[in-house]
PLY file of the C-alpha trace (Angstrom):
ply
format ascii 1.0
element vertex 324
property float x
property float y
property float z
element edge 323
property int vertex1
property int vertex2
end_header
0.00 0.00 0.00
1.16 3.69 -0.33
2.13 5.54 2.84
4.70 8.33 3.69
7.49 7.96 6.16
9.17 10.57 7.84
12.86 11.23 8.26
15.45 14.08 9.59
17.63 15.38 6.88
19.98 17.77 9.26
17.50 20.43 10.53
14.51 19.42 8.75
11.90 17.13 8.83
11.46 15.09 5.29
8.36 12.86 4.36
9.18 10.03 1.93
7.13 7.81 0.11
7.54 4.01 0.84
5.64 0.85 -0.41
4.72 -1.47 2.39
2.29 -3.98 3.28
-1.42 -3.48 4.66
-1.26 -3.83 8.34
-3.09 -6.72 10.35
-4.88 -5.60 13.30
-3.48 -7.15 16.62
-5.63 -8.20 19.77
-7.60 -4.77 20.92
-7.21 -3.26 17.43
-9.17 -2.30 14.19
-8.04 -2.00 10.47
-9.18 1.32 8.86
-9.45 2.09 5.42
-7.81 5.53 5.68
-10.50 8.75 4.18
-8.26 11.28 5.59
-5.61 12.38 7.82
-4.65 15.63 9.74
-1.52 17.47 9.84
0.07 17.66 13.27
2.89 20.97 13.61
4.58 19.01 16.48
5.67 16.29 13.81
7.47 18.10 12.20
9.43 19.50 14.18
13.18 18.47 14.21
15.15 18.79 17.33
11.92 18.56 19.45
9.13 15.71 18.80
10.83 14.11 15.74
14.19 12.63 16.45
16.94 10.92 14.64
17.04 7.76 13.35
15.75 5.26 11.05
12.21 6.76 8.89
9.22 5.95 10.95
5.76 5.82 10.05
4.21 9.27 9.09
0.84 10.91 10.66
-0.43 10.49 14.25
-4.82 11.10 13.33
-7.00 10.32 10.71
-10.74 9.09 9.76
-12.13 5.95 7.52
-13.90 3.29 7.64
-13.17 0.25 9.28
-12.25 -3.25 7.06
-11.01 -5.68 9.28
-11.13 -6.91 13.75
-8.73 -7.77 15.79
-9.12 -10.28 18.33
-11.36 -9.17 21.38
-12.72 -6.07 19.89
-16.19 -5.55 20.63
-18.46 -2.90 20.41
-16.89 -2.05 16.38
-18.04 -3.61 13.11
-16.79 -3.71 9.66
-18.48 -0.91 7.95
-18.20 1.19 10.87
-17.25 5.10 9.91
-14.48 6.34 12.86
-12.08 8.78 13.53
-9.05 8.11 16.08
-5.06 8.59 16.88
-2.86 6.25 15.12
0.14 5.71 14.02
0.81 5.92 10.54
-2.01 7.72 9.53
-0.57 8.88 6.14
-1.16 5.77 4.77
-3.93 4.03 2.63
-4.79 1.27 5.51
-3.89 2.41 8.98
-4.78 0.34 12.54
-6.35 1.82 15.72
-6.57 1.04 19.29
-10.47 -0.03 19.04
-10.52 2.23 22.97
-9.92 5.28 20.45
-12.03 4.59 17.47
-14.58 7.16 18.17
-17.79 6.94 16.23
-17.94 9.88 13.41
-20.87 11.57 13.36
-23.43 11.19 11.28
-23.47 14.09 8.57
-19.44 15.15 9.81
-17.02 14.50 6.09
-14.49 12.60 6.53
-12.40 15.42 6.17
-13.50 17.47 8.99
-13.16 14.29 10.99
-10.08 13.96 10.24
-9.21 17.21 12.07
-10.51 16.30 15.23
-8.87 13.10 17.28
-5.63 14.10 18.08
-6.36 17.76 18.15
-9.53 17.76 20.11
-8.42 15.01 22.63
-5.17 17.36 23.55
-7.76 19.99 23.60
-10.12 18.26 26.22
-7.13 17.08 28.39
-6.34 20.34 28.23
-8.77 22.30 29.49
-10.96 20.02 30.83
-9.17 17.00 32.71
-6.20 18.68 33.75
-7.29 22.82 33.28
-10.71 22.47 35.16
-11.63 25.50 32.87
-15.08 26.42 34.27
-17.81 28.37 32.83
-16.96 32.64 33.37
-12.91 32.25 33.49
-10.60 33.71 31.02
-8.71 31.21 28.61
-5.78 32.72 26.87
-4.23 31.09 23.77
-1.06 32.34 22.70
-0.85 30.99 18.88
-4.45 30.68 18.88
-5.06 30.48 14.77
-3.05 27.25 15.16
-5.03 23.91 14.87
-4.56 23.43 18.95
-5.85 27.03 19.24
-8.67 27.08 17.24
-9.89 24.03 18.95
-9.02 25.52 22.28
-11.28 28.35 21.31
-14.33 26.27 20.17
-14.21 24.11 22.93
-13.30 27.05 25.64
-16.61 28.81 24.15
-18.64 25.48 25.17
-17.57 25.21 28.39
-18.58 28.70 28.68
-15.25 30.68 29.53
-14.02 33.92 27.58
-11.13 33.57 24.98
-7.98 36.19 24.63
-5.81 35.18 21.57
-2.42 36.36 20.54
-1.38 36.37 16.78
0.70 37.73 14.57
-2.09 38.00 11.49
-4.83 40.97 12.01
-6.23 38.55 9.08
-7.01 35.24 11.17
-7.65 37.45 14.38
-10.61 38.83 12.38
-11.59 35.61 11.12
-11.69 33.81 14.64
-13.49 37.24 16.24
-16.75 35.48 14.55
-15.85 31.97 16.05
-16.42 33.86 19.50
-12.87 35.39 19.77
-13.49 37.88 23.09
-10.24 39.54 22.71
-7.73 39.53 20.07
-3.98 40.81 20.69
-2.20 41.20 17.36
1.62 40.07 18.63
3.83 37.40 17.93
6.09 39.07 20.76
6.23 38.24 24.84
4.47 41.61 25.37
0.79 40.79 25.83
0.53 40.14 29.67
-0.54 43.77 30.29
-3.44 43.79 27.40
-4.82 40.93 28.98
-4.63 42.65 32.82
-6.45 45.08 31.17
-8.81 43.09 29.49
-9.77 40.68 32.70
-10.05 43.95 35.03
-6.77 43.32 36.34
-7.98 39.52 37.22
-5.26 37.93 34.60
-6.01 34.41 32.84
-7.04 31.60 34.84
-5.93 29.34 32.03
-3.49 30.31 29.63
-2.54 27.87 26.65
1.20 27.85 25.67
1.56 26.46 22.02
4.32 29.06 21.30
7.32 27.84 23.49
9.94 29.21 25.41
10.46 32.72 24.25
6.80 33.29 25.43
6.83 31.45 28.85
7.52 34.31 31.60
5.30 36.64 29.56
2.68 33.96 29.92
3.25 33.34 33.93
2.50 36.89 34.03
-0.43 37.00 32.43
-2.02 34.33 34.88
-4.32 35.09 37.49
-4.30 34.14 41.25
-4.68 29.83 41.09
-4.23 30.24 37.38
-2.74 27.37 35.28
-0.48 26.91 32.78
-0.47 24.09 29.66
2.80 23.85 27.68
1.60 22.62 24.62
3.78 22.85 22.31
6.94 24.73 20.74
7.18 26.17 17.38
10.03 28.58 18.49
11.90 25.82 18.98
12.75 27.40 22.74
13.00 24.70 24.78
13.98 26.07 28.21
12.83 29.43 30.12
13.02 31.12 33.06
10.46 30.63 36.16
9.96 33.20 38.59
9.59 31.29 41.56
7.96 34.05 44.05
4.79 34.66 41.20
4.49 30.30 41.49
4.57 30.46 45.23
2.61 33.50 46.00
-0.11 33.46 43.65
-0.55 29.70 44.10
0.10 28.56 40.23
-0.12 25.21 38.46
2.06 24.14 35.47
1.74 21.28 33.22
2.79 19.81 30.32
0.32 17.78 27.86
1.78 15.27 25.40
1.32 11.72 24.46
5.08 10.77 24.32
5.47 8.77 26.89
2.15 7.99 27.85
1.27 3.99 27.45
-1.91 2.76 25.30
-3.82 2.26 28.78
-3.16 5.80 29.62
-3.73 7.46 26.60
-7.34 5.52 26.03
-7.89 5.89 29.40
-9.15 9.66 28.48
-11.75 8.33 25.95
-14.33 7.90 27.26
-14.50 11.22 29.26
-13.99 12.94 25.52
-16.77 11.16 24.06
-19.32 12.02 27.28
-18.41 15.72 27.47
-17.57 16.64 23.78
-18.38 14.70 21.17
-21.98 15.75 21.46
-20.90 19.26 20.94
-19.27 18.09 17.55
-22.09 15.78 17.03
-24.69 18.39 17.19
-23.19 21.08 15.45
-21.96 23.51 18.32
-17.85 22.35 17.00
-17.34 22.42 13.78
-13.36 21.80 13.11
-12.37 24.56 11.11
-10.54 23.35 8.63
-8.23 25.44 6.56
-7.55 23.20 3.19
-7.80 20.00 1.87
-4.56 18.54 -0.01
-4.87 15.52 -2.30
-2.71 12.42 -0.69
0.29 13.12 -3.42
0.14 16.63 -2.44
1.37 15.81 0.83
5.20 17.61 0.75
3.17 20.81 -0.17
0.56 20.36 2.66
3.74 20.28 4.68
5.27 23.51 3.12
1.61 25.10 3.68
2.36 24.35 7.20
5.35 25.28 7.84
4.65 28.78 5.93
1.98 29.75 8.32
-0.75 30.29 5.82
-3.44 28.17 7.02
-6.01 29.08 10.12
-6.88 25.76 11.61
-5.95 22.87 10.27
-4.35 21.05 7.57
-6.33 18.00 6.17
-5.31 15.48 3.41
-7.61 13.25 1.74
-6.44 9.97 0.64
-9.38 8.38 -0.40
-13.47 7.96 -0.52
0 1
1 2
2 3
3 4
4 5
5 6
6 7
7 8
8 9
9 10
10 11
11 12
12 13
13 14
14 15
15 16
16 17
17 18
18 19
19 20
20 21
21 22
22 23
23 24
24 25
25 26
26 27
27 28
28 29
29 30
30 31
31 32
32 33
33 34
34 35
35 36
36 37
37 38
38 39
39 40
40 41
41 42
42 43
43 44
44 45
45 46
46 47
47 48
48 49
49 50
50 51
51 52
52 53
53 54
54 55
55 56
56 57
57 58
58 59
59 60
60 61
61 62
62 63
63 64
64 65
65 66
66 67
67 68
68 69
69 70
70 71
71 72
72 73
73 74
74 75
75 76
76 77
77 78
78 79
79 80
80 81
81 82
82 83
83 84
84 85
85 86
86 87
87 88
88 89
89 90
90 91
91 92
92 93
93 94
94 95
95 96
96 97
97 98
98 99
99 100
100 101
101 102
102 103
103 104
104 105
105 106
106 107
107 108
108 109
109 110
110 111
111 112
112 113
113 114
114 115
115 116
116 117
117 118
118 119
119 120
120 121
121 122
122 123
123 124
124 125
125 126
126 127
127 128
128 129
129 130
130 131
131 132
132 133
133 134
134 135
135 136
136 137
137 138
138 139
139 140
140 141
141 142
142 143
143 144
144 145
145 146
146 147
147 148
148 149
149 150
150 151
151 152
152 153
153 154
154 155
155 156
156 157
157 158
158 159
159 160
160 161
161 162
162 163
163 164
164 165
165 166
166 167
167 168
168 169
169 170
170 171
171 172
172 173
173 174
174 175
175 176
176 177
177 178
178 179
179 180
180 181
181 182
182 183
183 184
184 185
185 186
186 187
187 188
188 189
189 190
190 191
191 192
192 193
193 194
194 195
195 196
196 197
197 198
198 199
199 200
200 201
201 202
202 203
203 204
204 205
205 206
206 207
207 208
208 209
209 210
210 211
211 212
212 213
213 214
214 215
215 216
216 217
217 218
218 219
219 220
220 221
221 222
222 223
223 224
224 225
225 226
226 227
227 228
228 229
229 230
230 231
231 232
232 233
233 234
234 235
235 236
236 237
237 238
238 239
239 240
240 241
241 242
242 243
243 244
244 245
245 246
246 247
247 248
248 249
249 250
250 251
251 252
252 253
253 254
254 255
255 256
256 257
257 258
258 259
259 260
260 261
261 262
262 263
263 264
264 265
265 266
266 267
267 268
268 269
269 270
270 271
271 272
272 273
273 274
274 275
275 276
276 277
277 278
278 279
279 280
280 281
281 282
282 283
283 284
284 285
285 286
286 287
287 288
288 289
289 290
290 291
291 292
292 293
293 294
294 295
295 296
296 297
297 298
298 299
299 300
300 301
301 302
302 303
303 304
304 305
305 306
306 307
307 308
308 309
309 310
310 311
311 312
312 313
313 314
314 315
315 316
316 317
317 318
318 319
319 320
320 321
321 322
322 323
């Protein structure tokens, strides 16, 4: 079957096209027929989540329909439309834990479903299992017309909180203002923590999503408010170590955490499932999420999907479609 592999050539990130078998689903697992797949920015990026090495399997999310059990699976049947994290999701057949083959919904393209399992579930572990965002705080999103952000955003706007995003683009600022944007601050600079004092009333952000990096941290810790907390993301500025003032952590009582599925285990990473599909799949089952998705590559258009990243152009994310 045709796939894409990915490999470091010095700095940079390369996707290759190999030739290799279908995959047979193991005990636990399902065989999809691979619709679509989304682009993930932390993939790419050398030095950081892609290492060295030998060329390993391209794409981490994607949406089909499912072909073939493995052995225990219940509750999942041939025909079955889904959408779920998986390895090697650039590919034509791809296999999934069955735990994160979530249903997609009915009416949802396979495209826009594509755009939602990795993303989303970050998103929800995010804000919800680990943020505790409740309904009347202040989420801010630095990066926030990234595919992380926009999520952040639609799901933030659920749960009922108000939104302040940083970007560099007045463009995408404008464009997310209509998605429910409360307050846009047009920066790609650490210089935002006063705009958002002033727009809280002095409270500061009682969540504050880092998808920038380093270079943005202490601006970020000084944004927060009193208990506020702090996600690290993700780092496109390829900063990988900042300073911490220690007396703003002690005195106003902060909490920082990271959120990645590196070294997380199957059990662990499924183990958030089920939560996802009780508290937010019926948002994106009924309309109130929509993924915003920012262009659709054909499957051999897949080194300029990757350039389309990596220039910034897109709002949201980055879908290809392989087949259907």
């Amino acid at each position: 079957m045709k796939s894409y592999a990915l490999r470091l050539e010095g700095a940079q990130a390369v996707l290759q096209p190999v030739d290799v078998p279908v995959p047979e689903p193991g005990p636990g697992q399902v065989l999809v027929k691979m619709h679509a797949a989304g682009l993930n920015r932390g993939e790419f990026i050398a030095g950081g989540l892609a290492k060295g090495g030998a060329p390993k399997p391209a794409g981490m999310e994607g949406a089909g329909e499912i072909v073939a059990l493995g052995a225990g699976v219940t509750g999942a049947h041939v025909g079955h439309r889904v959408m779920g994290r998986c390895t090697g999701a650039f590919s034509e057949f791809a296999v999934m834990d069955a735990r994160e083959a979530l249903p997609v919904p009915h009416g949802l393209p396979m495209e826009a479903a594509a755009a939602i399992p990795l993303t989303f579930l970050v998103v929800h572990d995010m804000l919800v299992l680990q943020g505790h965002l409740k309904r009347g705080e202040w989420l801010l999103v630095t990066g926030v017309s990234s595919g992380v952000g926009v999520a952040s955003l639609q799901t933030a706007r659920v749960l009922g909180a108000r939104v302040i995003g940083t970007s560099g683009s007045p463009e995408k600022l404008a464009r997310l203002k209509a998605l429910g944007l409360d307050v846009a601050i047009e920066t790609r600079a650490p210089d935002f923590a006063s705009a958002v004092m002033e727009a809280t009333g002095g409270h500061g952000a009682d969540l504050v999503v880092n998808g920038v990096g380093g270079t943005v941290f202490a601006e970020c810790v000084r944004a927060m408010a009193f208990e506020g907390r702090l996600a690290t993301v993700g780092y496109v500025d390829h900063t990988l170590k900042a300073e911490i003032d220690l007396q703003a952590l002690h005195v106003r009582r902060l909490t920082l955490f990271g959120v990645s599925n590196k070294m997380r285990s199957a059990d662990q990473k499924a183990a958030g499932v089920p939560a996802f599909k009780a508290e937010l799949l019926p948002a994106i089952a009924d309309g109130r999420i929509r993924p915003l998705v920012d262009r659709v590559f054909p499957f051999d258009e897949i080194v300029a999907a990757q350039a389309h990243m990596e220039a910034n152009r897109h709002l949201g994310k980055i879908v290809l479609k392989i087949a259907g």
